[in-house]
C-alpha positions as CSV (number, residue, x, y, z in Angstrom):
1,X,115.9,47.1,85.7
2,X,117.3,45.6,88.4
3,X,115.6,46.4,92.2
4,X,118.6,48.6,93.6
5,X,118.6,51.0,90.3
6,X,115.1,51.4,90.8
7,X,115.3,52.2,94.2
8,X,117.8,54.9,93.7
9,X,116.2,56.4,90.9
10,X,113.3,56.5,92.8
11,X,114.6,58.3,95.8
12,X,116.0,60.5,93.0
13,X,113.2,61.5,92.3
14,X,111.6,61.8,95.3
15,X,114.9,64.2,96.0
16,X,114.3,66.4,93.4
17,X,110.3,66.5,93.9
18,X,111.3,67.8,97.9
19,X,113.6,70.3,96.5
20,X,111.4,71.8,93.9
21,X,108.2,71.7,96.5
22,X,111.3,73.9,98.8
23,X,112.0,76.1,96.5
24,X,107.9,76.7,95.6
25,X,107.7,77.7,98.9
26,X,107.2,81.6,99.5
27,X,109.7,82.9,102.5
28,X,107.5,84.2,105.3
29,X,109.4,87.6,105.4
30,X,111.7,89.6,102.9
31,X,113.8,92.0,104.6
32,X,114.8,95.1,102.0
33,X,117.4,96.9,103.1
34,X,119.2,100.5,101.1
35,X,122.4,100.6,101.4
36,X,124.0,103.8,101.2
37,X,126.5,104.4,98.0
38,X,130.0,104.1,99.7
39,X,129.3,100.3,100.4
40,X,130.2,100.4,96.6
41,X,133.8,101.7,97.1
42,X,134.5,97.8,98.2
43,X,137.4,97.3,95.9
44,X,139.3,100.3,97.1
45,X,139.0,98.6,100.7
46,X,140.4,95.3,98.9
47,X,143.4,97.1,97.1
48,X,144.2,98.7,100.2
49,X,144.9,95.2,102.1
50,X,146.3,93.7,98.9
51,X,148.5,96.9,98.5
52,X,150.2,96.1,101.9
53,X,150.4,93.1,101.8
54,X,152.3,93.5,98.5
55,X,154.4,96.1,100.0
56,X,155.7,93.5,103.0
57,X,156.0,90.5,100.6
58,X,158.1,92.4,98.0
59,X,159.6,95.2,100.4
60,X,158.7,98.3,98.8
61,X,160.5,100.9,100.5
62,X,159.8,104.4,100.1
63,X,162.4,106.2,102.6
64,X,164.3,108.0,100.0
65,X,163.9,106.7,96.3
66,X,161.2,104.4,95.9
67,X,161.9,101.2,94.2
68,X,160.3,99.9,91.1
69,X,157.6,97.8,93.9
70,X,156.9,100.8,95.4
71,X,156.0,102.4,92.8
72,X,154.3,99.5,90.7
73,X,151.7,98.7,94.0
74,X,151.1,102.9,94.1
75,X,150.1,102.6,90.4
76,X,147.8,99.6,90.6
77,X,146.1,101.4,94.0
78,X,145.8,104.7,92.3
79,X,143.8,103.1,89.1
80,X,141.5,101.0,91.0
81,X,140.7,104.0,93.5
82,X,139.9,106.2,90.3
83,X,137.5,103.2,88.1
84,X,135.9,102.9,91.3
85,X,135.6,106.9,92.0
86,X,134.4,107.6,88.5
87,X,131.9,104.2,89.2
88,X,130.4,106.0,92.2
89,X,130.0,109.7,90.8
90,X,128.3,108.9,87.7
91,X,126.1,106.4,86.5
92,X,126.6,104.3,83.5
93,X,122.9,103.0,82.0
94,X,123.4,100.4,79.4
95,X,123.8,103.7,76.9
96,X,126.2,105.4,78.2
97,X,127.8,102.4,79.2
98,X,128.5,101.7,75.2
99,X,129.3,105.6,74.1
100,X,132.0,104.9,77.1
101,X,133.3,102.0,75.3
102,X,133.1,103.8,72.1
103,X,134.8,106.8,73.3
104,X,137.9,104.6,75.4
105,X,138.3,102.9,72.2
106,X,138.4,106.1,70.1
107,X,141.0,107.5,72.3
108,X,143.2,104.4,72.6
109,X,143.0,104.2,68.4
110,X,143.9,107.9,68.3
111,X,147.1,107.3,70.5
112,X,148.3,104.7,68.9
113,X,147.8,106.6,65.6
114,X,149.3,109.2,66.8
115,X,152.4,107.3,68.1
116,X,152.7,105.5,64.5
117,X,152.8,109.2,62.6
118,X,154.6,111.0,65.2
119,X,157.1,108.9,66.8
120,X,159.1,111.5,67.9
121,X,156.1,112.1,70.4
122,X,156.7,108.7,71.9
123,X,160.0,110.2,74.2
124,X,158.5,113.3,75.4
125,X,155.6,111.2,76.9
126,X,158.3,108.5,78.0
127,X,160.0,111.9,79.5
128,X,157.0,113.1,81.6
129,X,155.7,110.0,83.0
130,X,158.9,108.9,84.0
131,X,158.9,112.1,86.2
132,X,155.6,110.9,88.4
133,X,156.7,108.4,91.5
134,X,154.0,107.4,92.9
135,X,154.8,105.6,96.1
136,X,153.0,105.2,99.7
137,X,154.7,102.9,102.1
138,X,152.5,99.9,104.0
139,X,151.4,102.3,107.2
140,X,149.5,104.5,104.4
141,X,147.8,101.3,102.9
142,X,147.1,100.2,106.3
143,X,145.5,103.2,107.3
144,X,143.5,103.3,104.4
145,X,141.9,100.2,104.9
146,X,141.4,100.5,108.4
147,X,139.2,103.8,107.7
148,X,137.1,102.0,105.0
149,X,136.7,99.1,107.5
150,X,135.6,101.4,110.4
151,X,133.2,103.4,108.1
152,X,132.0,100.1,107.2
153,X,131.2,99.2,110.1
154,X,129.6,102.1,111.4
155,X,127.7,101.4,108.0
156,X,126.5,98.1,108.7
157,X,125.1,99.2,112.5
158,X,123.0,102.4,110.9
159,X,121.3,100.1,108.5
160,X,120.0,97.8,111.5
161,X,117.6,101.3,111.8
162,X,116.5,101.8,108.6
163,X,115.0,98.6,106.7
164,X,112.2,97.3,105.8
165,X,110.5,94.2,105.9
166,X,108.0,92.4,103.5
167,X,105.0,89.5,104.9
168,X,102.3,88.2,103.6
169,X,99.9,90.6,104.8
170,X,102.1,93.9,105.6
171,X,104.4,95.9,104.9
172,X,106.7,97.1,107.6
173,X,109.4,100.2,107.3
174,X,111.5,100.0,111.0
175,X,113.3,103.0,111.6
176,X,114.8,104.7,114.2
177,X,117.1,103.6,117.4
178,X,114.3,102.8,119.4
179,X,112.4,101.2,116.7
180,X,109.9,102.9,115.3
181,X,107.5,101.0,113.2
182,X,105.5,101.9,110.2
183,X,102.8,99.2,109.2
184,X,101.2,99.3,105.2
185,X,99.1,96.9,103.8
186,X,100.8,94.3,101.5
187,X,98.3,92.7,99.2
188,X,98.1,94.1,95.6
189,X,101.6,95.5,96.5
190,X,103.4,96.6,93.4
191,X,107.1,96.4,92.7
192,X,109.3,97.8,90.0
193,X,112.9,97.2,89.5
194,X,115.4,99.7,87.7
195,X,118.9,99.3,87.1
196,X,120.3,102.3,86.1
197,X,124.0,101.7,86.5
198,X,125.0,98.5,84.8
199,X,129.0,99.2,87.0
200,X,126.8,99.3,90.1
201,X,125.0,96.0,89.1
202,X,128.3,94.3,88.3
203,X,129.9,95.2,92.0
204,X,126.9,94.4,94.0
205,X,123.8,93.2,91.5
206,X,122.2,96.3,93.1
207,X,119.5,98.8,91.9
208,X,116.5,100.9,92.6
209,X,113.2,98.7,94.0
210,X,110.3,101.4,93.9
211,X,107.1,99.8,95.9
212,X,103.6,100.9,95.5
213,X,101.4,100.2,98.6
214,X,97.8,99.4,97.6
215,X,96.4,101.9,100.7
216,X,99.0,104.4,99.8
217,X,99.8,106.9,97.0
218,X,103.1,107.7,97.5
219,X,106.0,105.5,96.1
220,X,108.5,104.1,98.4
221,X,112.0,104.3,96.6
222,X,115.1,101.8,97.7
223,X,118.2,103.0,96.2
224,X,121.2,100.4,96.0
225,X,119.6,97.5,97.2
226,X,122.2,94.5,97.1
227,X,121.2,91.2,94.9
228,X,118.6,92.6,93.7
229,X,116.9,90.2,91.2
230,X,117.3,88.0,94.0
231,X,115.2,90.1,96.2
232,X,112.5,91.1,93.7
233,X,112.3,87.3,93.1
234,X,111.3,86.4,96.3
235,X,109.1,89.3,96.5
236,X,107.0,88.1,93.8
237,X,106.7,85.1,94.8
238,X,105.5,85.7,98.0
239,X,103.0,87.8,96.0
240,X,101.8,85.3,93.6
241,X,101.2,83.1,96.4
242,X,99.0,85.2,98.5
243,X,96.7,86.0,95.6
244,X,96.4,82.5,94.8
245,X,95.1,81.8,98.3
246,X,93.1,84.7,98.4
247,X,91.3,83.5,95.4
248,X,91.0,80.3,96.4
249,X,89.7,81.6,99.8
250,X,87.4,83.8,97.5
């Protein structure tokens, strides 16, 4: 092999070799941070903007009789807004998640049954839902987003009061506006993870992290924490690599 190939292979190697030693590395601090449930209602937020932005492109106009724009945006708004409602009312373990796939189908086969026997059925539906015009001009859309946004904000500033924050050696819950801090102790810290809404996981990766404080009985119970396999990860890591040192200390 000639001296330049092994040279690059070599530093290669000595790439990958820093990298993995990086990534071995436990952080020195895990912040763990609850989010409250509306942080999930994201994609109305994004349907909102897209909605009138959709409305200027195409020039949806609503003044008198809505056009066929108008009234195709309204649509695509109004579903979103209710998957994402029925998302953040109920939640969907891996279970239910099926029987609602089972049921959705059930119905869809049952209409389209229904349509192939009874096709006069067909124009009375045709009838009815050509009544409904749904239709919101670009202010509404506007408005809408600019609520969500605020609330989001105001979201994002109340969770700088609540967190809490995972070292080596402690445990650390800060709370309140003037920072009130709540010290445990870390080692022999237990963690679970539960995800019990597979739609929630999907829009965020989030779920429940329940900690167990070796020098306390109670459980401490994070709902909706964002990426959290990430988080639990990193947890255990930093875990596994203080009881390694212990028991070499030991």
């Amino acid at each position: 092999m000639p001296e330049e190939n092994r040279q690059a292979v070599s530093s290669a190697s000595q790439a990958r070799s820093e990298s993995a030693d990086k990534a071995a590395i436990p952080p020195r601090a895990i912040f763990l941070v609850p989010y409250p449930k509306i942080i999930l209602l994201y994609p109305i937020l994004l349907a909102a903007i897209a909605a009138a932005i959709a409305m200027h492109v195409f020039g949806g106009t609503v003044d008198q009789e809505p056009n066929r724009s108008a009234i195709v945006v309204a649509e695509i708004f109004l579903a979103i807004t209710a998957v994402n409602l029925v998302i953040l009312a109920f939640d969907f373990p891996r279970a239910t998640s099926l029987t609602l796939f089972f049921f959705i189908a059930a119905v869809v086969m049952g209409f389209v049954l229904l349509v192939t026997f009874k096709p006069d059925v067909m124009p009375l539906l045709k009838d009815a839902f050509a009544r409904l015009h749904p239709a919101a001009n670009a202010t509404f859309y506007w408005s809408v987003a600019g609520i969500m946004a605020a609330i989001y904000v105001a979201v994002f500033i109340s969770i700088r009061f609540d967190y809490w924050e995972i070292r080596p050696n402690e445990l650390l819950h800060h709370h309140g506006i003037l920072s009130d801090l709540e010290r445990l102790s870390a080692p022999n810290l237990r963690i679970e993870k539960e995800i019990n809404d597979v739609f929630e996981y999907f829009l965020l990766r989030s779920g429940r992290l329940i900690l167990h404080p070796s020098d306390d009985r109670r459980a401490i119970v994070l709902e909706n924490v964002p990426f959290i396999d990430r988080k639990e990860e990193s947890v255990t890591r930093m875990l596994g690599a203080l009881q390694v040192q212990i028991r070499k200390n030991g």
